[in-house]
C-alpha positions, 0 to 999 in steps of 0.5 A: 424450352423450344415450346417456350420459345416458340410460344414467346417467339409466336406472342412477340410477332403479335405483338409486333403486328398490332404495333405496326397497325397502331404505329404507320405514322410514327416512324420518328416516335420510333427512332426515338424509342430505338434511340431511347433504348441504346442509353444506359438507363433502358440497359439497366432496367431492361437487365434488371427486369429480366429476371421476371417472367415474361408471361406477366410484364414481358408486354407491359411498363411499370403503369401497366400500359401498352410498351412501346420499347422494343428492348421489351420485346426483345427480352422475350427472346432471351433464353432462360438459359441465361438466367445465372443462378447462385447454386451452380457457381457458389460465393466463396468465403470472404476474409474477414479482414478485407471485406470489400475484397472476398469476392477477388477471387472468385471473380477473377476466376469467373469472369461472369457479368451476372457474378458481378451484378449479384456482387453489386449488393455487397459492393455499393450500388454506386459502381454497377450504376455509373454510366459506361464512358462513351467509347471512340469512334470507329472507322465505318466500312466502305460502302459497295459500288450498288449502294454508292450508285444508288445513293447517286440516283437518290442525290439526283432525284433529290436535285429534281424532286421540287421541280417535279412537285411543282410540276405535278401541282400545276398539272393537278390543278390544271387537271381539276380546272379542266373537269368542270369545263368538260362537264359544262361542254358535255352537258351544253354542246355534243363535244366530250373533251377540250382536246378537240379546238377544232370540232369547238371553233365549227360548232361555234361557227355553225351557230353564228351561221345559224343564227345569221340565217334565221335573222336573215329570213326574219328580215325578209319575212318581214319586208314581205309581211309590211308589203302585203299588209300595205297592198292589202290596205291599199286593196281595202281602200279601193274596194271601199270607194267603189262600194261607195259608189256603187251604192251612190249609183244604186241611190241614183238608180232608185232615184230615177226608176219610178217615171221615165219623165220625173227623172228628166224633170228633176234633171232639168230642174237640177241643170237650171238651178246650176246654170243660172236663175236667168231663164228662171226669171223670163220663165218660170211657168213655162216648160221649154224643151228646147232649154232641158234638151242640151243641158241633158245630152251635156249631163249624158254626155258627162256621165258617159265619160265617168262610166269610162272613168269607171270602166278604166279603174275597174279594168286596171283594178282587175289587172291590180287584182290579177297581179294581187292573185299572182303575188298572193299565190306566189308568197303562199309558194314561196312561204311554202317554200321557206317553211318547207325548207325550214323545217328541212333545214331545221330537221337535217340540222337536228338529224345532222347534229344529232347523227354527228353526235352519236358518231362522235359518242361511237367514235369516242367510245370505240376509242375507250374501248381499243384504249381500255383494250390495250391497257388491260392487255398491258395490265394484264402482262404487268400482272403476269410478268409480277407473278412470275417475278414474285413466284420465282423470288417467293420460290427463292425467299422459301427455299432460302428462309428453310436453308437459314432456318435448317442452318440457325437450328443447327447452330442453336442446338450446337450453341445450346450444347456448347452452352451446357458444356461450358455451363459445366466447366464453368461450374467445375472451374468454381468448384476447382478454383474455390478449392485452390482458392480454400487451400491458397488461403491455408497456405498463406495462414500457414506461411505466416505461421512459418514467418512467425516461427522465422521471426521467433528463431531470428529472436533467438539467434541474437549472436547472428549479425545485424543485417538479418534481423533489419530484413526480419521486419521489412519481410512483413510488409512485403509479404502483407503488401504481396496479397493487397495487389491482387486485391485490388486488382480484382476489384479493378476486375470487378468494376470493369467487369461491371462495366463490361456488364453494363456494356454487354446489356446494353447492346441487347435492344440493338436488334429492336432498331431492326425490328423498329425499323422494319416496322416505318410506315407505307405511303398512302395516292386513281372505270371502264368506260366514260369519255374521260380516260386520257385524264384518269391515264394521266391522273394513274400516271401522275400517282404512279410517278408519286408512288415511284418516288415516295418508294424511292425515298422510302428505301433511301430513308431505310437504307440510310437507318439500316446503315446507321443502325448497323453501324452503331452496332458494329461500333457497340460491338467493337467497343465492347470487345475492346472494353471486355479485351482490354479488362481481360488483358489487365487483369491478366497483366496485374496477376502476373505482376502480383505472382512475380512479386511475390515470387521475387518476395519469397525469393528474398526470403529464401536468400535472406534465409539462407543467408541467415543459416549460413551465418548461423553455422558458425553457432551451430554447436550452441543451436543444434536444437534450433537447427533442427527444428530450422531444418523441419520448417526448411523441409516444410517450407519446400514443401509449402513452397512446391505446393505454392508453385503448384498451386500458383501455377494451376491456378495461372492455368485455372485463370487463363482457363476462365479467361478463356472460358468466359471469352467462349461464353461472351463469344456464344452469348454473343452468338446467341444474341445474334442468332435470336433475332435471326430467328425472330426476322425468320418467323416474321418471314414464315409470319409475312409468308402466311400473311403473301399467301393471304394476300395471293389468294385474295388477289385470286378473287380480285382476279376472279371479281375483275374476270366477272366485271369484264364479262359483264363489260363485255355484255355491255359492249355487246348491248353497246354494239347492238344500240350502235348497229340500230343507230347504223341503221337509223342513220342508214335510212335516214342518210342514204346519200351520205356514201362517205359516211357509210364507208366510215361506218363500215371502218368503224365497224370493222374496228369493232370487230378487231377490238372484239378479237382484241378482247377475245384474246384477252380473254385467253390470256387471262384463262391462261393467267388464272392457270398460271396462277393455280400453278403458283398456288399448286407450288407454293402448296408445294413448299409449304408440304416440304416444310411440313416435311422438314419439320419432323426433320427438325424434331428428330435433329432435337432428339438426336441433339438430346441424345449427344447432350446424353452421351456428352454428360455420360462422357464428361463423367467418366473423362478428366475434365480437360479431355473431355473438353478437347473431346467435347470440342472435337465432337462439336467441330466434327458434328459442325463440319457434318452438318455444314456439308450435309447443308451444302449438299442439299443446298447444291440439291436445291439451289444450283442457280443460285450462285451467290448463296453457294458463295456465301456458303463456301465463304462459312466453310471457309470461316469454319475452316479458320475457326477450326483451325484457331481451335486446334490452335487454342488447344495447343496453345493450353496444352503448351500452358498447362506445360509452360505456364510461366515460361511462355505468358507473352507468347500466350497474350500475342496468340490471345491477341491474335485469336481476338483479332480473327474472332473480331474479323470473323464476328464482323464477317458474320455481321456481315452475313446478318446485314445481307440477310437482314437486307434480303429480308427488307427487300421482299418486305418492300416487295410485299409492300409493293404487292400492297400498294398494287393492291390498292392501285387495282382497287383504285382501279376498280373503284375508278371504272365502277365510276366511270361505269355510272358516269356512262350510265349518267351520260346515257340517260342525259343522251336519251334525255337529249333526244326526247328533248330533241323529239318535242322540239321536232314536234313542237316545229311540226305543230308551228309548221302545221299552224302556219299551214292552216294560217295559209289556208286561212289566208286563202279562204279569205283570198277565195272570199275577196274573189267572190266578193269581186264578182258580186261587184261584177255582177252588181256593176253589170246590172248597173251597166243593164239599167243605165242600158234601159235608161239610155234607151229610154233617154233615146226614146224621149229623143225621139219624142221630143225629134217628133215634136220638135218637127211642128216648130217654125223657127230654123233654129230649132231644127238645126238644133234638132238636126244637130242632137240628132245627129249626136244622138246616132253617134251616141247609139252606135257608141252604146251598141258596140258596148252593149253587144260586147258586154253581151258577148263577154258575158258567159251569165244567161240570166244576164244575157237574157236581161240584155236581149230585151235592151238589143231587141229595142236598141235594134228595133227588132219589133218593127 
C-alpha cells in the first residue's frame, strides 16, 4: 500500500510540476477550475469515477485529454482502502412487502455513505442526483494582529501604488529620452553624461572662443594680405615707370654716342624747331653758335634738374624699398609668429582636449570602478546575509518538514490501524445487526401469529363484554402502523445519508484549491563597466522597487485566496458536520419515538389483554381449554416479549454502537482526508527541497562563473591601470608645468590604489563566502544523511505497525468484541501517547530554539489530553448504555452533543494546524520564489555588465578612433604650416629676386650717371671750343656772352665735380671706379 502510494504521490507531483510550467499565466482559469470543482456535479463525478484505477484515467478527462481539474489529482490520494465492498457488510433481506423500505435496517445500522450510493440503484437515481442545499453562512474567525497590520500595509500601498507607476513611468521615459542625448554627447563631445551642465556650458564657451579667435586672426590676416598686395602693386608700378625711363635714357643714349657734333646738331636742330621759325627765316643756310650756345646750357640745365628729380625719387624709393624690407621681413616674422602660435595653440589645444578627456575618462571610470566596488561589496553582504538567512530557514524547513512527516506517519499508520479495527467492527456490526435483524423479523411473524391466535380466542370467547372485541380490531392497525415509522424513518436516514454522501465527496477537492493555489503564477522585470552606471543603479532600483511591489501584491492576493479558501472549508466542514449531526440526531429521535410507540402499543395490548382474561374468569369453567391454551401463549407471549426487550435493547445499544462507530469512520476519514494532502504539501516540500538544492548548486557555479568574471575585471583593471600609467606618463612629458594636474594625478593614483585594496578585500570575502557556502552544502548533505537515517526508522515503525495489526487480529479472535475495542482503544492511546512523547523528546533534542513549535506540540498534547479523556468518557458513556439503554437516552445525546462540540473544536484546532503549516509552507515557496527571482536579477546582472563590457570595449575603440583622428589632423596642420613655410620662403625668394633686381637698376642707372659724365665733359669740351672761337669775334656782346656762359659753365663743373667724387666715393664697385677715374682724370685735367 504505501508503494502504491508513494508511486501515486510521486506521479501527482509530476503531474503538478508540468502544470505549473504549462499554467504561469493562468491563475484565474485556475480559480474557476478549483471553483468548478466545489459544485456538486464535479463531486458526483469525481465520486463515481473513483472506483477505476488510477494508472489508466487518474490523469485524463472523458476525451482523453490533459485534466486540469484538480479533484483528478486529488483522487490519487485516496487510499484504496476506502473503496467499500459488498462481501464485508452484506444487503440484508428485504420484505416483500415493502420494497422500498428493505434496506431500513441495514442502513440504520451502517450508517455508511458508500452503503447508500450502492442502494441508489434500487431506490431511484432521482434522490442520490438531487443537488445538496446550500448551507448557512458561518461566522468567519478573527483574523490575527499580523494579518490585520499587514493587510493595513497593503490598503496603504494600494492607496500610493498609481502615484508610484506613474511616478515610474515618467522616470522611465525620462530615462529612455535621456540614452540617446548621451550617445550623441559621447560620440560628438568629450562629455559622458548630462549630470555635468557645467563641464557642457565650458565647452560650449570654449568653442565660441575658438571660433571668435580664428575669425579674429582671419580678419587681420587679411587686412594685412589687402595692404601688402597694394604696396606690392604700388611697388610694381613704380618699378615699371623707371624702367620706362630708364630705357628712354638708354634710347637717348644711344641716340647721341656716335658723334660728339651730331648730337649737338640734332639738339640744335630741336631747340629751333621749338623756339621758333623766326630765325629760320633770316637764316637758314648759315650755322650760328651763338644761337645753339643758350639754347643748349637751357636744355643741360633742364636735364640737371630732371636727374635730380631722378635722384630724389630713386633716394625716396630706396628708403620706400627699406621700409618695404623692414615691412616685409617684419610680416614674415609676425606670420611666423601667428603660425607658430597657431599651431602651438591648436596643439596645446588638442593636447589640452584630448588630455582633458582622458582625465575625465580616468575620472570617470575610477568612479565606475570604487561605485561597482562598492555595490559588489553590498551585493556580496546581500548575498552572504541570504545565505545565512536561507541556510538557517532551509535548516529549520528540513527539521520541521522531518518532524511532520515522522508525525503524519505516525498518525497514518494509527488511523490505518484504526481503520482496520473499525473495518472489523463494522463488519461484525452487519453480521450482529443482520442476525437481530433476521430474528426481529421472526419475532414480529411470530407476534402476528400470537395476535392472530388473540383475535381467533377473542372469536371464542363471545360471552365476554364488548369493549375487548372494539380493541381486538384497532390493535391491528397500531401494530401495522408501529413498523411503517421506522421505515420511513430510515428512508428519511437514507436520504440524508445520501445527502451526507454528496456532502461528504464534495469537500474532497477542497485541498486542490491549495494545490492550485500553490501553483499562481511569478512576475516576470536590469556590466561592469561603462559610463552610465548611475542610470543602470536607477534602471536596478526602479526594477527592484517593481519586484518589491509585484511581490507584495502577489502575497496579498495568496493571502486573500488562502484565507477564502480556508474559509470555505471551515464553512464546508461546519456544515457537514451540522448536516451529518443533525441526520444522526433524527434518526436516533425517530427510532426512539418508533421503540416507545410500539412499547406503549404492546403495553396496551398487555392491558387489554389482561383486561380480557379477567373478564373471561367469570367463564372460566366453561373455557379451561381455552385458558390453557391462553396460559401457553401467555407464557410464550412473556417470552417473546422479554426476548423483544432484549432484542429492542441490543439493538438500541447496536444502533447507538453504529452511530458511534460510523461518527468514528467519518471522524477518521475526515482525518484521513486531512492528512493526504499534508502528505501530498509534504512530498511537494521534499520536491521543492530537491528542486533548492538544485537551485543552490546552480547558484554555486553562478558564484564560481562570477568569481572568473571579476578575476578577468580585475586584468582588465589592471591592463586599464597600466594604459592609465603610460598616459601619466605621456601627459607627464607632455605637461610638465602643469604641477596642479600632476598633484591630482597622484590622488588619483592613490585612489587606484585604495580601490585595489577595496577589490583585494573583496576577494577574501568572497573566499570566505564560497567557504561558507561548502559549509552550507556540507550541511545540507548533513540533513539529507539524516533522512536517509530516518527512513530505515520509518520501514522498521511500518513493520512494527504490521506486527500489532498481527497481535490486534490474534486478540480480537479471542476477546468479546466490546472488550477488544475498549482493549483496541487503549492500545492506540497508549501507543499515541508513546509516540507523541518520543516526538517531543526528539523535538526538545532537535529544535530547543524553537519555541513556537514546542507551543504547538504542547498544544497537540494538550488535544490529545482531551481527546483521551473525551474517550474514556465515551467509554463509560456505553458501558452506562449497554446498562441503561432506555433509562438514560437524554443524557446520552447531551454527552453526544457535547462530544460533538469538543470534535468540532478540536477538528478546528487541527485546521488550525494545517493553516499554519500550509501557511509555513507558502512562505518558503515565496522564499524559493525569492531565491528565483534573485536568480534571475543576478543573470540580469550578468547579462547587464557583459554589456557594458562591450559598450567599454566600443567606446575605447571610438577613443582610439578619435586619436587617429586627431593625429591626421595634427598631421594635416603640420602639412599646412610646412606649406606655409615654403610659401614664405617663396615670398622671400621673390623678396631676394627684387632686391637683385634693384641693384641691376643701380648699376644701370650708375652707368647711366658715367655716360651722362662723359657727355657732360665732352659738352665742357665743346665749351671750350666754342670759348676758343668765340674769342676772334668783334662784337662785345658776344664776349659778355661768353663771359656769362663761362662763368655758368665753372659753376656747372663744380656742381658735377662734387657728384661725380661722391658717386666715386659711394661706390664700393672697382669696375665702376676704374670707369669713373678716367671722367676725373679729364674733369680735373690730370694730363696737362
Amino acid at each position: 500500500m504505501f508503494q502504491r502510494l508513494k508511486g501515486s504521490i510521486d506521479r501527482v507531483i509530476a503531474e503538478e510540476q508540468a502544470r505549473q510550467k504549462t499554467v504561469n499565466d493562468q491563475a484565474d482559469t485556475a480559480r474557476r477550475s478549483t471553483s468548478v470543482t466545489r459544485s456538486n456535479s464535479g463531486a458526483s463525478n469525481s465520486r463515481r469515477a473513483r472506483p477505476k484505477k488510477q494508472g489508466q484515467d487518474a490523469f485524463k478527462n472523458d476525451d482523453g485529454a490533459a485534466n486540469p481539474d484538480p479533484a483528478v489529482f486529488e483522487a490519487a490520494f485516496v487510499i484504496d482502502d476506502e473503496v467499500p465492498s459488498r462481501a464485508t457488510t452484506p444487503r440484508p433481506p428485504t420484505d416483500e412487502k415493502t420494497p422500498q423500505n428493505g434496506d431500513s435496517s441495514g442502513g440504520a445500522g451502517v450508517g455508511n455513505i458508500k452503503e447508500s450510493e450502492d442502494n441508489e440503484d434500487d431506490d431511484g437515481k432521482s434522490e442520490g442526483d438531487k443537488p445538496v442545499p446550500p448551507p448557512k453562512p458561518v461566522a468567519a474567525p478573527e483574523l490575527s494582529p499580523e494579518v490585520r497590520a499587514r493587510l493595513r500595509k497593503l490598503e496603504k500601498l494600494e492607496a500610493t501604488y498609481p502615484e508610484l507607476l506613474r511616478s515610474y513611468r515618467i522616470a522611465h521615459s525620462r530615462a529612455t529620452s535621456i540614452e540617446p542625448f548621451e550617445r550623441a554627447l559621447r560620440e560628438n563631445t568629450p562629455l559622458t553624461s548630462i549630470k555635468d551642465p557645467d563641464a557642457l556650458i565650458e565647452y560650449l564657451q570654449q568653442l565660441n572662443l575658438k571660433g571668435d579667435m580664428v575669425m579674429d586672426e582671419l580678419k587681420r590676416v587679411s587686412t594685412e594680405k589687402d595692404e601688402f598686395k597694394k604696396k606690392h602693386d604700388a611697388a610694381d608700378k613704380e618699378i615699371a615707370e623707371l624702367k620706362e625711363k630708364v630705357a628712354s635714357l638708354e634710347a637717348a643714349k644711344a641716340a647721341g654716342e656716335p658723334t660728339g657734333a651730331d648730337e649737338p646738331e640734332t639738339k640744335q636742330a630741336k631747340s629751333e624747331a621749338k623756339d621758333g621759325d623766326a630765325e629760320k627765316e633770316t637764316s637758314e643756310d648759315f650755322f650760328s653758335y651763338e644761337n645753339e650756345l643758350p639754347q643748349l646750357q637751357a636744355e643741360v640745365e633742364s636735364k640737371n634738374g630732371e636727374i635730380e628729380k631722378l635722384k630724389v625719387e630713386v633716394e625716396t624709393l630706396k628708403t620706400e624699398l627699406a621700409t618695404a624690407k623692414e615691412n616685409s621681413a617684419g610680416l614674415v616674422e609676425n606670420l611666423e609668429k601667428a603660425t607658430r602660435e597657431l599651431s602651438e595653440t591648436r596643439d596645446d589645444a588638442t593636447t589640452n582636449e584630448s588630455l582633458q578627456t582622458q582625465i575625465n575618462a580616468r575620472d570617470i571610470e575610477i568612479k565606475t570602478l570604487t561605485e561597482r566596488i562598492d555595490k559588489s561589496e553590498s551585493q556580496l553582504k546581500d548575498l552572504q546575509a541570504q545565505l545565512e538567512t536561507e541556510k538557517t530557514a532551509t535548516a529549520a524547513a528540513i527539521k520541521e518538514k522531518e518532524v511532520r512527516l515522522a508525525e503524519t506517519s505516525a498518525l497514518h499508520m494509527e488511523l490505518e490501524t484504526g481503520l482496520n479495527k473499525v473495518t472489523e467492527a463494522k463488519a461484525a456490526l452487519d453480521t450482529r445487526i443482520a442476525d437481530l435483524s433476521t430474528e426481529v423479523k421472526t419475532l414480529r411473524q411470530s407476534k402476528l401469529e400470537n395476535e392472530q391466535k388473540i383475535e381467533e380466542l377473542g372469536k371464542r370467547l363471545q360471552t365476554a363484554p364488548p369493549t375487548p372485541s372494539t380493541t381486538a380490531p384497532s390493535e391491528s392497525p397500531e401494530v401495522s402502523a408501529a413498523p411503517t415509522q421506522p421505515s420511513s424513518s430510515n428512508k428519511k436516514k437514507n436520504k440524508k445519508k445520501k445527502k451526507g454522501g454528496a456532502g461528504a465527496a464534495a469537500p474532497a477537492p477542497v485541498p486542490a484549491e491549495t494545490t492550485a493555489g500553490d501553483a499562481s503564477p511569478q512576475p516576470p522585470a536590469t556590466p561592469v563597466e561603462g559610463p552610465s552606471i548611475d542610470d543602470l543603479q536607477a534602471e536596478i532600483s526602479n526594477l527592484k522597487t517593481d519586484v518589491t511591489s509585484k511581490d507584495e501584491q502577489i502575497e496579498r492576493l495568496c493571502k486573500q485566496r488562502k484565507t477564502e479558501e480556508d474559509l470555505r472549508e471551515e464553512i464546508e466542514s461546519l456544515r457537514e458536520n451540522l448536516v451529518d449531526i443533525g441526520g444522526d440526531h433524527v434518526q436516533a429521535k425517530e427510532k426512539i419515538k418508533g421503540l416507545e410507540a410500539e412499547k406503549k402499543q404492546l403495553q396496551e395490548r398487555i392491558d387489554e389483554l389482561e383486561k380480557e382474561l379477567e373478564s373471561s374468569s367469570s367463564s372460566a369453567k366453561s373455557n379451561e381449554k381455552l385458558q390453557g391454551d391462553f396460559d401457553s401463549l401467555r407464557v410464550e407471549y412473556e417470552d417473546l416479549k422479554t426476548q423483544s426487550s432484549t432484542l429492542q435493547s441490543d439493538l438500541g445499544a447496536a444502533q447507538q454502537l453504529a452511530q458511534s462507530r460510523y461518527k468514528d469512520l467519518t471522524e477518521l476519514r475526515e482525518v484521513l482526508q486531512k492528512a493526504q494532502p499534508e502528505l501530498k504539501s509534504l512530498r511537494q516540500e521534499a520536491a521543492t527541497l530537491k528542486t533548492t538544492k538544485d537551485e543552490l548548486s546552480s547558484k554555486t557555479a553562478e558564484l564560481k562563473a562570477m568569481e572568473k568574471r571579476e578575476k578577468e575585471l580585475k586584468t582588465e583593471v589592471s591592463r586599464a591601470q597600466r594604459l592609465s600609467t603610460d598616459r601619466e606618463s605621456e601627459i607627464k612629458t607632455l605637461r610638465e608645468k602643469l604641477t596642479a594636474e600632476t598633484n591630482a594625478k597622484l590622488s588619483l593614483e592613490n585612489e587606484k590604489r585604495v580601490a585595489g585594496r577595496d577589490l583585494r578585500k573583496a576577494e577574501n570575502e568572497k573566499i570566505e563566502l564560497s567557504a561558507k557556502e561548502e559549509k552550507a552544502t556540507r550541511e545540507l548533505q548533513k540533513l539529507q544523511d539524516e533522512m536517509t537515517k530516518l527512513r530505515p526508522r520509518v520501514k522498521e515503525l511500518d513493520a512494527e505497525c504490521s506486527k500489532l495489526r498481527k497481535d490486534a487480529e490474534i486478540a480480537k479472535e479471542e476477546a468479546e468484541l466490546k472488550t477488544s475495542q475498549y482493549t483496541n482503544a487503549q492500545n492506540l492511546l497508549g501507543s499515541m501517547r508513546d509516540q507523541t512523547h518520543e516526538l517531543s523528546i526528539q523535538l526538545k533534542e532537535s529544535q530547543s530554539q524553537a519555541e513556537s513549535l514546542e507551543e504547538e506540540i504542547t498544544e497537540c498534547r494538550k488535544l490529545l489530553s482531551e481527546r483521551t479523556r473525551e474517550a474514556e468518557t465515551m467509554r463509560r458513556l456505553l458501558a452506562e448504555a449497554d446498562e441503561r439503554a432506555n433509562s438514560k437516552t437524554r443524557e446520552w445525546q447531551d454527552r453526544i452533543e457535547e462530544a460533538e462540540k469538543e470534535r468540532d473544536r478540536f477538528e478546528h484546532e487541527m485546521l488550525s494546524t494545517s493553516r499554519r503549516t500550509n501557511r509555513q509552507l507558502e512562505e518558503l515557496k515565496t522564499q524559493l520564489r525569492d531565491l528565483e527571482r534573485e536568480k534571475k536579477t543576478l543573470a540580469d546582472v550578468k547579462d547587464e555588465l557583459e554589456h557594458k563590457e562591450r559598450e567599454w570595449k566600443r567606446r575605447r575603440e571610438e577613443l582610439e578612433a578619435v586619436e587617429a583622428k586627431a593625429d591626421e589632423e595634427v598631421n594635416g596642420m603640420r602639412e599646412t604650416v610646412n606649406g606655409l613655410r615654403a610659401t614664405l620662403d617663396a615670398s622671400e625668394q621673390q623678396v631676394r629676386d627684387a632686391e637683385k633686381a634693384r641693384n641691376d637698376l643701380r648699376r644701370s642707372l650708375d652707368d647711366y650717371r658715367i655716360r651722362y659724365d662723359k657727355i657732360a665733359k665732352e659738352l665742357k669740351i665743346a665749351q671750350a671750343k666754342v670759348a676758343a672761337t668765340g674769342i676772334h669775334s668783334p662784337a662785345g656782346r658776344s664776349s659778355m656772352d661768353s663771359q656769362r656762359s663761362g662763368g655758368q659753365a665753372g659753376g656747372v663743373d663744380a656742381v658735377y665735380l662734387k657728384t661725380i667724387l661722391l658717386q666715386f666715393l659711394e661706390q664700393k664697385d672697382n669696375k665702376l671706379r676704374s670707369q669713373l677715374v678716367p671722367v676725373l682724370g679729364k674733369l680735373l685735367s690730370f694730363d696737362k
